[in-house]
C-alpha positions in Angstrom: 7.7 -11.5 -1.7 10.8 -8.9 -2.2 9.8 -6.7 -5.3 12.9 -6.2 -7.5 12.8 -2.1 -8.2 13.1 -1.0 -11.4 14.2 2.9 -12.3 13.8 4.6 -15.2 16.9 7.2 -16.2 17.8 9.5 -18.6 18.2 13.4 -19.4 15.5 15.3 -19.7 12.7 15.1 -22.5 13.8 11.8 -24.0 9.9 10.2 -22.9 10.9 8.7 -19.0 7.5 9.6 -18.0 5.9 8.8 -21.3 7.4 4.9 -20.6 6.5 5.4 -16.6 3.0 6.3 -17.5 2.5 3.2 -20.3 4.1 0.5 -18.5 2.0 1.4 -15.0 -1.3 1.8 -16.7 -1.5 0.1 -19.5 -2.8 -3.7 -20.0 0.6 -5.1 -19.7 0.9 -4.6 -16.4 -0.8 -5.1 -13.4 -1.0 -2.0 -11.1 -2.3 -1.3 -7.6 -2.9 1.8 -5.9 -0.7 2.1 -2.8 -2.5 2.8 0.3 -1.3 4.8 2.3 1.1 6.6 0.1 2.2 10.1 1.2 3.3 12.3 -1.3 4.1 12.7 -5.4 3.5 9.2 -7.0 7.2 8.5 -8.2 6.7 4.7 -7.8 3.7 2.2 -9.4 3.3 -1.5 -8.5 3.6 -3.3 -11.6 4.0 -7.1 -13.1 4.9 -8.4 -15.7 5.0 -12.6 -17.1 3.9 -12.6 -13.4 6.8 -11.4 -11.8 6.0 -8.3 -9.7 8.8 -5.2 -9.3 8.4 -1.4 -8.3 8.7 1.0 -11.2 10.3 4.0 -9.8 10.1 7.5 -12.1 12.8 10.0 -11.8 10.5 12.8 -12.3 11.9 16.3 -11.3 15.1 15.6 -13.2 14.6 18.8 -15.5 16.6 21.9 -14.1 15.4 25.6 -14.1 18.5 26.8 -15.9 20.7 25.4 -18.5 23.5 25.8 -16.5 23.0 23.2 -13.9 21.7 20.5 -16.2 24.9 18.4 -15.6 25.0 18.7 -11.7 21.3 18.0 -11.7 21.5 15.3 -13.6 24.3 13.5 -11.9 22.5 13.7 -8.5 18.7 12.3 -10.1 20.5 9.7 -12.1 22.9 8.6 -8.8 19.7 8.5 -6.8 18.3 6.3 -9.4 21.2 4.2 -9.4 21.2 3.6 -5.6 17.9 2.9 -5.4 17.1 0.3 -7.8 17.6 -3.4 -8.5 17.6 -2.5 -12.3 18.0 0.3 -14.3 16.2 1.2 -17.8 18.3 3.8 -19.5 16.5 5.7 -21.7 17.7 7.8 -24.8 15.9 9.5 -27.7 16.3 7.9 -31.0 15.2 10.7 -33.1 17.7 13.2 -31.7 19.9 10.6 -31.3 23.5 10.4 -28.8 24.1 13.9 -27.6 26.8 14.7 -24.8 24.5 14.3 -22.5 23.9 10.7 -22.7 27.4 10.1 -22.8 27.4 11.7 -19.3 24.6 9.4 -17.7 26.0 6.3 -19.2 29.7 7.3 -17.4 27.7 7.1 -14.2 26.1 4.2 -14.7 28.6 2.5 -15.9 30.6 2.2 -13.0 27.7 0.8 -11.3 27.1 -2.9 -10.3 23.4 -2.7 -11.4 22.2 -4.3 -14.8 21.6 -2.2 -17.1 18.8 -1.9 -20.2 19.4 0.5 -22.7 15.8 1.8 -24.5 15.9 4.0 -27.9 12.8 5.8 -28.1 10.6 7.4 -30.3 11.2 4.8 -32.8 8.3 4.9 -35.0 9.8 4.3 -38.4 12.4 2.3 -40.4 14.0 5.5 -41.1 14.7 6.6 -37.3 15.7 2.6 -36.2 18.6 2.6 -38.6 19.8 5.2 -36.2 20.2 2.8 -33.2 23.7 1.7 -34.5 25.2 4.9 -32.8 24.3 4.3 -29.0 26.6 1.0 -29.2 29.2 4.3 -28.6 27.4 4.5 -24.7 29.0 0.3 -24.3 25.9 -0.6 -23.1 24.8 -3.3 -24.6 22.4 -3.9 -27.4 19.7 -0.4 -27.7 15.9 -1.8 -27.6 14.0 0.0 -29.9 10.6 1.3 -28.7 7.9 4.0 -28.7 6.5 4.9 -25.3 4.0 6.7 -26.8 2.4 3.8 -29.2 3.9 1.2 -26.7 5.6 -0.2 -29.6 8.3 -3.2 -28.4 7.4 -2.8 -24.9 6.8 -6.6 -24.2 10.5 -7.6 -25.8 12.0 -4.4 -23.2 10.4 -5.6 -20.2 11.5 -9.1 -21.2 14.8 -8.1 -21.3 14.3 -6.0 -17.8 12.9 -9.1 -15.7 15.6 -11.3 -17.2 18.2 -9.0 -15.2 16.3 -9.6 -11.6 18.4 -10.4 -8.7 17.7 -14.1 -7.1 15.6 -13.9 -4.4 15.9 -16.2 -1.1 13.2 -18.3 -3.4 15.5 -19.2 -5.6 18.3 -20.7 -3.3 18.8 -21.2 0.5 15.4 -19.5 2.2 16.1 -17.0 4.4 13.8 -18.4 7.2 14.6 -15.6 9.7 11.1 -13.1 11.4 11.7 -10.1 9.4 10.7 -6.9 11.8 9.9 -3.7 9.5 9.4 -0.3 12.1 7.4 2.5 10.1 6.3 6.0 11.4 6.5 9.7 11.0 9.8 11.6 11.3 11.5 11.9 14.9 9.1 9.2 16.3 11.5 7.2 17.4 12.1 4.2 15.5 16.0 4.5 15.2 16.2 4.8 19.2 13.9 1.5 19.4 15.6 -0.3 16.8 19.3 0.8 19.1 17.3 -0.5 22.2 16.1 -3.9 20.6 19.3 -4.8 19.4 21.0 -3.8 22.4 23.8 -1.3 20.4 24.2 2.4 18.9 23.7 0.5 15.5 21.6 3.6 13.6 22.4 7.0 13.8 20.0 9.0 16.0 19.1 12.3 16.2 16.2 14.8 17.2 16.6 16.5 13.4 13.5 14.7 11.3 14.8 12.7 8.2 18.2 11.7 9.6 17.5 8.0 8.6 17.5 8.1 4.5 17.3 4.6 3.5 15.8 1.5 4.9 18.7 -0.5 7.1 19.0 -4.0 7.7 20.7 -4.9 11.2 20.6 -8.8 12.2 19.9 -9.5 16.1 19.3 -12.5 18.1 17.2 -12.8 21.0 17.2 -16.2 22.9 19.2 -17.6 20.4 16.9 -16.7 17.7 18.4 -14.7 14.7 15.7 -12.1 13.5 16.2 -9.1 11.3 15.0 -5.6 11.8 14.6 -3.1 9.4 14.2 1.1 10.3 13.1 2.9 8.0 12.6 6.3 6.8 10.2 8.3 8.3 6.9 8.8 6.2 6.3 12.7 5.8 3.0 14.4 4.7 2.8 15.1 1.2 3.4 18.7 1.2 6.0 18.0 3.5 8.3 16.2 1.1 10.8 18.6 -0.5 14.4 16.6 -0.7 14.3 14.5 -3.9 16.2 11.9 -1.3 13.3 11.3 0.1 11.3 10.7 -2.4 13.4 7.7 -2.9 13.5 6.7 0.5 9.5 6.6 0.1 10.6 3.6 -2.3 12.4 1.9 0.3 10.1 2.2 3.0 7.7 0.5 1.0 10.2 -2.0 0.0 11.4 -3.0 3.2 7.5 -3.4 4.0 6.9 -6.0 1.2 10.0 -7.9 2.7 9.2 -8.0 6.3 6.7 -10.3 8.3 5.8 -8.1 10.8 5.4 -4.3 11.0 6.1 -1.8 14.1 4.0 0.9 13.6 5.4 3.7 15.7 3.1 6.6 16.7 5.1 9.4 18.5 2.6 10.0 22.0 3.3 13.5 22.3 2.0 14.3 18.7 -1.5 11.9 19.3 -2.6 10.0 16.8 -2.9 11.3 13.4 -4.3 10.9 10.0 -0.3 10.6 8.8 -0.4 7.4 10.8 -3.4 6.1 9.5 -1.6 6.2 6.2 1.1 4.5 7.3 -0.4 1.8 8.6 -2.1 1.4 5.9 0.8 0.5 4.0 1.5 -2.3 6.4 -2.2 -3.3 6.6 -2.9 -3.7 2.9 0.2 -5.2 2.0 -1.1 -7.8 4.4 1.6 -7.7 6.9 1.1 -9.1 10.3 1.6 -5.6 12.8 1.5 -4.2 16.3 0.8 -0.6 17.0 3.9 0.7 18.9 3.0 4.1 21.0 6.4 5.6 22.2 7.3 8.3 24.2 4.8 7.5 26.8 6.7 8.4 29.9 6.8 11.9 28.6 3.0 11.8 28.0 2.2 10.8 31.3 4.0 13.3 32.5 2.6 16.2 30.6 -1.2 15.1 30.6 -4.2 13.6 32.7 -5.1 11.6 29.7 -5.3 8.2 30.5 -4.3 5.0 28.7 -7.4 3.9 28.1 -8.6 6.9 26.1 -5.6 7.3 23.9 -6.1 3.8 23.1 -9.5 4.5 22.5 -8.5 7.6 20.0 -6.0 4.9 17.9 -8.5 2.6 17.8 -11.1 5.4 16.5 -8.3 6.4 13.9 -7.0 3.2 12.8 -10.6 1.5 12.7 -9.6 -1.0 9.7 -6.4 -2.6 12.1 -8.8 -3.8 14.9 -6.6 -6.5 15.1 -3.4 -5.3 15.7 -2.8 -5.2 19.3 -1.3 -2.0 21.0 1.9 -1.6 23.4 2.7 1.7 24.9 6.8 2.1 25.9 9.4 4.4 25.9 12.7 3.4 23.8 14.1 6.0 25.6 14.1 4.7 29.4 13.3 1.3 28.5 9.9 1.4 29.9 8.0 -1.6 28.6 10.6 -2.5 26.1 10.3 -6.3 27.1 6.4 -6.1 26.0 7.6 -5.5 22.1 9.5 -8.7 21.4 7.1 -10.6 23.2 4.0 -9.0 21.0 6.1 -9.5 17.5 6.3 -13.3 18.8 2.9 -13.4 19.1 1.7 -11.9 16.2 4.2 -13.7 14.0 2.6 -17.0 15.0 -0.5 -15.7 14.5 0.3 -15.0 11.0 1.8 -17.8 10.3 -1.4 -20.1 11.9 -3.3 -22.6 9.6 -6.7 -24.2 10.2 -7.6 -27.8 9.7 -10.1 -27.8 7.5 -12.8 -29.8 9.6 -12.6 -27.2 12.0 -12.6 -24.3 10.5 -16.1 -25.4 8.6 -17.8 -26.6 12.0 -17.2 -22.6 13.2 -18.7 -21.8 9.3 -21.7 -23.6 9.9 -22.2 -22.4 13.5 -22.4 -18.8 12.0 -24.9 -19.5 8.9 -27.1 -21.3 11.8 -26.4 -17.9 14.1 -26.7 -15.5 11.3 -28.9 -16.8 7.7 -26.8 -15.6 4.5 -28.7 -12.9 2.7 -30.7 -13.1 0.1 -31.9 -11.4 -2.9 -35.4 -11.9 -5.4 -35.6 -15.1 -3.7 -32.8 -16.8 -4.3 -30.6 -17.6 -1.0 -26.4 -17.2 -0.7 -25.2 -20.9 0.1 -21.9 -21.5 2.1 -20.8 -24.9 0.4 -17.6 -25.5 2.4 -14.5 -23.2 3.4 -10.7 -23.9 3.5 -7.6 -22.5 4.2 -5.5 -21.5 1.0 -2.2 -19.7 2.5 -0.4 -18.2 5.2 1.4 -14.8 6.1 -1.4 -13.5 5.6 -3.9 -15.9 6.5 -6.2 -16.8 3.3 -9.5 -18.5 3.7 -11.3 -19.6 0.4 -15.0 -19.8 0.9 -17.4 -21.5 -1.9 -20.7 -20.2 -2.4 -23.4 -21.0 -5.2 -23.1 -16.8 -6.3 -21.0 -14.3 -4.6 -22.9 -12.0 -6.4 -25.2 -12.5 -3.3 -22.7 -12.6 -0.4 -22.8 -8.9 1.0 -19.9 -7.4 2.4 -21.4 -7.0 5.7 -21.9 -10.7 5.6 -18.0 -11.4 4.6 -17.2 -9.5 7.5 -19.4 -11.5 9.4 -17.6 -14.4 8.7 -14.3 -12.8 9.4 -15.3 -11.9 12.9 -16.7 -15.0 13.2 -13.5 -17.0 12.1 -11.4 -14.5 14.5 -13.6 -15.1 17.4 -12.8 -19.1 17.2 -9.6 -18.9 16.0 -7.3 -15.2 17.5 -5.3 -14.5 14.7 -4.2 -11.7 16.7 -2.3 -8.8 14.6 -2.9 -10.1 11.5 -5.2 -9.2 8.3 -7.5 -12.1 7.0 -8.2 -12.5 3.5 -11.1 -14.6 2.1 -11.3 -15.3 -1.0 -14.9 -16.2 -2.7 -15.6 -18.7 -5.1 -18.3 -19.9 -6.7 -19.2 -23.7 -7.0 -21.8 -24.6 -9.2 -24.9 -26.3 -7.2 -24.9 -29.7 -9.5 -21.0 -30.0 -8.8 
């Protein structure tokens, strides 16, 4: 599912964070902790009446001198602007319109993004009868709220979720593979991307960071239309200096939660790292089908003795939780191998698109509880009822137990191995999900 993005805007101390900080951790929404996320959290996963967006903060916005307020921020609010899907301008209602808003909503304005304008820090009667005023910014109707005592929170995120763009759900569904490539800086994913689609499409360069936003580029191949994404590369934390790319983070991460299947590029000359271990995590927990892409292999082999075989065995050591994913090793450069990456995406997108009958898939069940007893605990045994199939992309086994209490997680993983053994599922995550069924039922 495409997550609508959501940024919060306004001049400095009117309560952006306060409203960032509420919405992402408070009971009204749902928020997850990204894996694999690799510098300042700017961004929270977040729901609301069950429709899931990205809430982006523009922290940072605050200048070290009063004279640059203005040209800081015009460029903070502009990033804001391209990034998201929606924007939540915020003012403060007990200082009321200043210049300064006047400023932002000139920018935003002109922009083809809804808009929500919040009043904050409207605790009282006496401060709400101030809202009349910010009508001046032509904006729309002000919200009143208070960030701080989450005071008319539900009404403004009403309003925001009522301004989502339509999704492919909602009309004509874009049925096309979606290919997203990830990876450090200068790994090469805008060279790969050029070589797949056949054309100088993306700009490339040996200078890190010359890709700032995640780009779309439709290609066919056999007559199939697919769509590849390349992205920004993911830097280390303390690498990440250029407010830019703290919003091409977002979009990264976006174009993730859009694709089917994930490249993840690792850069042979630099070895695998704990940087792309984090990476593919995002790919992994977002449960995105994905092959590990190792690039720049000509070069390798002729630098180094190492073989294949051991770096292999180093990415496996490193990226222990994406045993599945299988592993390619080309050069976008020369070409090498470049026919093995198509054909590995094809695969794995099958794979992740797979579904089990649900005879078969409990025969393989009840081969494993007969190879390997469920554990038990103060005498009472785990029972395997009868498993099924809930969902593809990823592929979602439900499993019904008598108390899942019992059911270790060594055990679950059991079963997991177990159901990849019969079944492949080849580059893709499994989830099961455990329920329990009561033993009279």
């Amino acid at each position: 599912m495409v997550k609508p993005i959501v940024a919060v805007v306004g001049r400095p101390n009117v309560g952006k964070s306060t409203l960032f900080n509420k919405i992402a951790g408070s009971r009204i929404s749902i928020v997850e902790d990204t894996p694999g996320v690799t510098r300042d959290r700017i961004y929270a996963d977040c729901e609301w009446i069950g429709k899931p967006f990205t809430l982006i903060d523009t922290g940072g916005i605050e200048p070290h001198s009063n004279d640059i307020i203005l040209a800081q921020m015009r460029r903070q609010a502009q990033l804001a602007i391209d990034t998201a899907d929606v924007i939540v301008f915020i003012v403060d209602g007990r200082e009321g319109m200043t210049a300064a808003d006047l400023d932002v909503a000139n920018m935003i304005r002109k922009s083809m993004r809804p808009i929500v304008l919040v009043v904050n820090k409207v605790e009282n009667k006496e401060i709400e009868n101030n809202l009349y005023e910010f009508y001046n910014l032509g904006l729309g109707d002000p919200m009143p709220i208070s960030a701080e005592q989450a005071l008319g929170l539900g009404d403004m995120l009403d309003r925001v979720v009522e301004n989502f763009p339509r999704t492919a759900g909602d009309g004509d569904e874009d049925t096309r593979l979606k290919i997203a490539v990830l990876g450090k800086p200068n790994a090469g994913k805008s060279t790969l991307v050029n070589r797949l689609i056949g054309e100088e499409r993306v700009i490339v360069s040996d200078v890190p960071g010359t890709t700032r936003d995640a780009i779309d580029t439709p290609f066919q191949y056999y007559g199939e239309e697919y769509v590849l994404t390349d992205t920004a590369g993911l830097r280390r934390k303390s690498k990440v200096y250029d407010d830019i790319e703290r919003y091409s983070i977002v979009r990264s991460v976006a174009a993730v939660d859009r694709s089917d299947v994930c490249l993840i590029l690792i850069d042979a000359n630099d070895g695998i790292s704990e940087q792309d271990a984090k990476i593919a995590g995002i790919a992994h927990n977002r449960g995105k089908a994905s092959v590990i892409v190792v690039n720049k292999w000509d070069a390798y082999e002729a630098k180094n003795q190492g073989s294949q075989k051991k770096f292999e065995s180093d990415v496996r050591s490193t990226l222990s939780f994406m045993a599945y994913a299988p592993i390619i090793f080309i050069s976008a450069k020369t070409g090498q191998r470049l026919n093995k990456v198509m054909e590995t995406i094809l695969l794995v997108s099958n794979e992740y698109a797979k579904r089990i009958t649900t005879g078969t898939l409990n025969e393989v069940i009840g081969e494993a509880v007969l190879m390997n007893q469920p554990p038990s605990d103060k005498g009472r045994r785990l029972k395997i009822y009868y498993a099924t199939q809930g969902a593809i992309k990823p592929p979602t086994f439900i499993i019904f137990v008598n108390d899942k209490r019992l059911l270790h997680f060594s055990y679950e993983r059991f079963l997991e191995n177990q159901i990849r053994q019969a079944f492949g599922f080849i580059g893709t995550p499994i989830h099961l999900i455990i329920r329990e069924r009561k033993e009279k039922a």
